[in-house]
N, C-alpha and C positions, 0 to 999 in steps of 0.2 A: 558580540559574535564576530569571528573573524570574516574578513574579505577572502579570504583565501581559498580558492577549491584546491578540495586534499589528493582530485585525481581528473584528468581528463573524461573518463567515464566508471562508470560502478563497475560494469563489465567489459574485459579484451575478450573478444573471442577466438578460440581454439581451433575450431572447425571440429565436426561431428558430433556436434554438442555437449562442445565440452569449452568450458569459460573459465576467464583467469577472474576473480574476485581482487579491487583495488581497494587501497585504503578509503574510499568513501564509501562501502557498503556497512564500516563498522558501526555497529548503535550506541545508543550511550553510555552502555553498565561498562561497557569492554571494547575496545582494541584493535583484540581476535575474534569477536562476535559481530557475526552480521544484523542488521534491524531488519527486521521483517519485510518492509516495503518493498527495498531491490530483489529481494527472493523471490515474492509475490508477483513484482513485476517479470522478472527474469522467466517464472512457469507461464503468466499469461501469454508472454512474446510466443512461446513456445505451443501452446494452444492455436493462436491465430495461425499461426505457419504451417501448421498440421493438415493433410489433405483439405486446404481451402476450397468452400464452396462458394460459389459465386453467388452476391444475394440475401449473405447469412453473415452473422454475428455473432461474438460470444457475449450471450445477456447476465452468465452469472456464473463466477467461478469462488470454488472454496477450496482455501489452504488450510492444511491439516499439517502444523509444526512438531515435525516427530521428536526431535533433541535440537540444541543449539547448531546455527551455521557458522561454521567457522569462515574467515577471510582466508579463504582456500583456492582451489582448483575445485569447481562442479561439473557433475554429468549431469543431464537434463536428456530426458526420454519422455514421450506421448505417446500414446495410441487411444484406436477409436473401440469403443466399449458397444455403442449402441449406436450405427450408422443409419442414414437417413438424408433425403432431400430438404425434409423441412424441420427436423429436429436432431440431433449428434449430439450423443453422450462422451465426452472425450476423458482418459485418467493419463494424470503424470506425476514425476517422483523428479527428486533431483538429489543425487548422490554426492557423497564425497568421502572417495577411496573407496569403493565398493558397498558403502553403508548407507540406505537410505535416511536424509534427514529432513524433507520437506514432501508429503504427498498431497495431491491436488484433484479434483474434478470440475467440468466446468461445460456446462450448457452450450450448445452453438444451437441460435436457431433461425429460422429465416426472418427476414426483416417484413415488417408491417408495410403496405399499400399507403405509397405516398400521397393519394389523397387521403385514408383517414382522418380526421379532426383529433387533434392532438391533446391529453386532456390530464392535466397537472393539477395540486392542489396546494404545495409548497409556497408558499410566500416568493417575493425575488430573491434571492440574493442581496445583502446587505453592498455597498460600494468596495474599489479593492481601495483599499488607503494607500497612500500615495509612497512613504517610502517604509522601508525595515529598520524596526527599533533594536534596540540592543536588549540581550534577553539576558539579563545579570542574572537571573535565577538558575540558569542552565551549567553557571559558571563551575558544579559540583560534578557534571559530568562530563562523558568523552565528549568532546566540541569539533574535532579533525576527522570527520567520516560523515557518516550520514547527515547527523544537524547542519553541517557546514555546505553541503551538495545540495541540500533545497535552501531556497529565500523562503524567510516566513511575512508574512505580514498580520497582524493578528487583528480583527476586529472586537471580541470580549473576550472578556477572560483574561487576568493575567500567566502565562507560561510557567511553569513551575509551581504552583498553585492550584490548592486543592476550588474544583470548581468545572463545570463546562463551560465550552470554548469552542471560540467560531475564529475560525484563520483562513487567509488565502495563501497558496502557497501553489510553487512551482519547483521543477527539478532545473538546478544550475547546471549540470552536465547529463546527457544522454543515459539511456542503460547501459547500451551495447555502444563502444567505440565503433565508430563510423555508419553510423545507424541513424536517422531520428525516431522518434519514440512514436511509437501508436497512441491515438486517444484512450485504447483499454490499460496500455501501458501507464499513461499519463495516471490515471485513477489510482493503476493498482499498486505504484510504486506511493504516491501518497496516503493510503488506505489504512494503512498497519500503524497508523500515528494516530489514531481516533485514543487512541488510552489513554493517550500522553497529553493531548488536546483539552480532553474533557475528563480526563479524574478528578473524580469525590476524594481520592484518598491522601495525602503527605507523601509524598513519596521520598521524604526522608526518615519518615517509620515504615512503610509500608511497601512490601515488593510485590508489585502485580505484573503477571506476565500470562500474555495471550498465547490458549493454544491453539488458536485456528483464528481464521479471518474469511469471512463470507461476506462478497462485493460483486451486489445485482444492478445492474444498472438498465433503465427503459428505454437510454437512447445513450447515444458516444458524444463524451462532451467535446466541445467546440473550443480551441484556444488552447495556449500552453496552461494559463493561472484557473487552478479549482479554488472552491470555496467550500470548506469542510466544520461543521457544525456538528461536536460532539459532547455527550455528555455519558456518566459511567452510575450504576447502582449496583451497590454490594449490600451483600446480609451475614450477618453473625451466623456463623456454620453453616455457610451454604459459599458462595464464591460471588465473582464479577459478571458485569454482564455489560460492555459497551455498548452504545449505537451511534449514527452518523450518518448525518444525510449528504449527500456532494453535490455541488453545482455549480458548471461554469458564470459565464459572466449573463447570460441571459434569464436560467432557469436551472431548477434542481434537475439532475440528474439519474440521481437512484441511491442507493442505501449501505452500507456498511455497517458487521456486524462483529463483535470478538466475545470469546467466552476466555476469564480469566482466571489464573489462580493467587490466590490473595495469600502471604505471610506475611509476618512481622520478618522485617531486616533486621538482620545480627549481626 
């Protein structure tokens, strides 16, 4: 894997919510296609900024990938659907050239009374291993964009291999230039990689591709490095179904979830 980051940030911003897309938002099939993660993070960013309520959180937001994003110029728009002191329905879209290609929704709600007793059932988190291996398997795909902008660290599973897979992994550069990243951030830019993490399938026969991504989490993790534990089950005439738990260095987090469509590549 190279040393090399392919851009200061995924995103420059425009002002009025409008963002220049760099060459590290590309995924791996392509180039000119964005991976899903910076997208996902880029609508979250956009959620939290939305009439912030003091108090309140967004516990769970779902992207809805209407067509491929290109390494373009985005609009990015929010509004509130269902307002509230203790619970907000928020919807947003993110365009490019006038055509919707990413729509989203996403819970804000108030945060739980910090004496609660806090109550998890998740094992720890496995340790982060100490440095980043070289991922020869990856060497079939685009490597200068998105793969390249996060450090992987993998704890099972080999990468490129059909199998589930537990990795630690952080973003080498920010979303937004001149920005640091929110903890929701932090999640949702890693989130979109549960398929690739944890495929059942070859993915030198087989083309799976998520139309959505649903990422609930019961608290905001702590730290730059998640720890993501994913595995993928498919059915003969029927499609994919990812899942993935995330957690920082202390404890799980909350849950990722993708629905796919499965082809043979040709």
């Amino acid at each position: 894997m190279t040393e090399d980051v392919p851009a200061e940030a995924f995103y420059e911003p425009l002002g009025d919510g409008r963002f220049a897309s760099t060459v590290a938002t590309a995924g791996p099939w392509s180039p000119g296609l964005q991976h899903g993660g910076p997208v996902s993070g880029l609508i979250g960013r956009a959620f939290e900024r939305h009439d912030p309520v003091p108090g309140t959180r967004v516990a769970r937001v779902t992207v809805e990938i209407m067509s491929p994003v290109p390494v373009a110029e985005l609009d990015v728009r929010v509004r509130t659907v269902r307002p509230g002191k203790r619970i907000t329905l928020l919807e947003g879209e993110i365009a490019h050239e006038g055509r919707t290609v990413v729509r989203a929704a996403a819970w804000r709600i108030m945060a739980a009374p910090s004496h609660l007793d806090s109550v998890t059932h998740a094992p720890a988190p496995p340790p982060l291993p100490a440095a980043t291996p070289p991922f020869e398997a990856w060497r079939d795909l685009h490597m200068d964009g998105y793969l390249s902008a996060m450090e992987w660290r993998p704890v099972a599973g080999d990468f490129g291999q059909p199998g589930p897979g537990t990795t630690w992994a952080r973003a080498r550069v920010p979303l937004v230039a001149g920005e640091p990243d929110t903890p929701l951030v932090r999640a949702l830019t890693l989130a979109d990689s549960a398929s690739g993490i944890g495929s059942q399938l070859d993915l030198g026969k087989w083309l799976i591709i998520n139309t959505d991504l649903t990422v609930a989490l019961h608290r905001d993790p702590v730290g730059e490095w998640l720890c993501m534990a994913a595995s993928l089950d498919a059915s003969a005439g029927g499609s994919a179904l990812c899942q993935a738990t995330l957690a920082d260095r202390s404890s799980e987090i909350g849950r990722a979830l993708q629905t796919l469509l499965v082809d043979e590549r040709h």
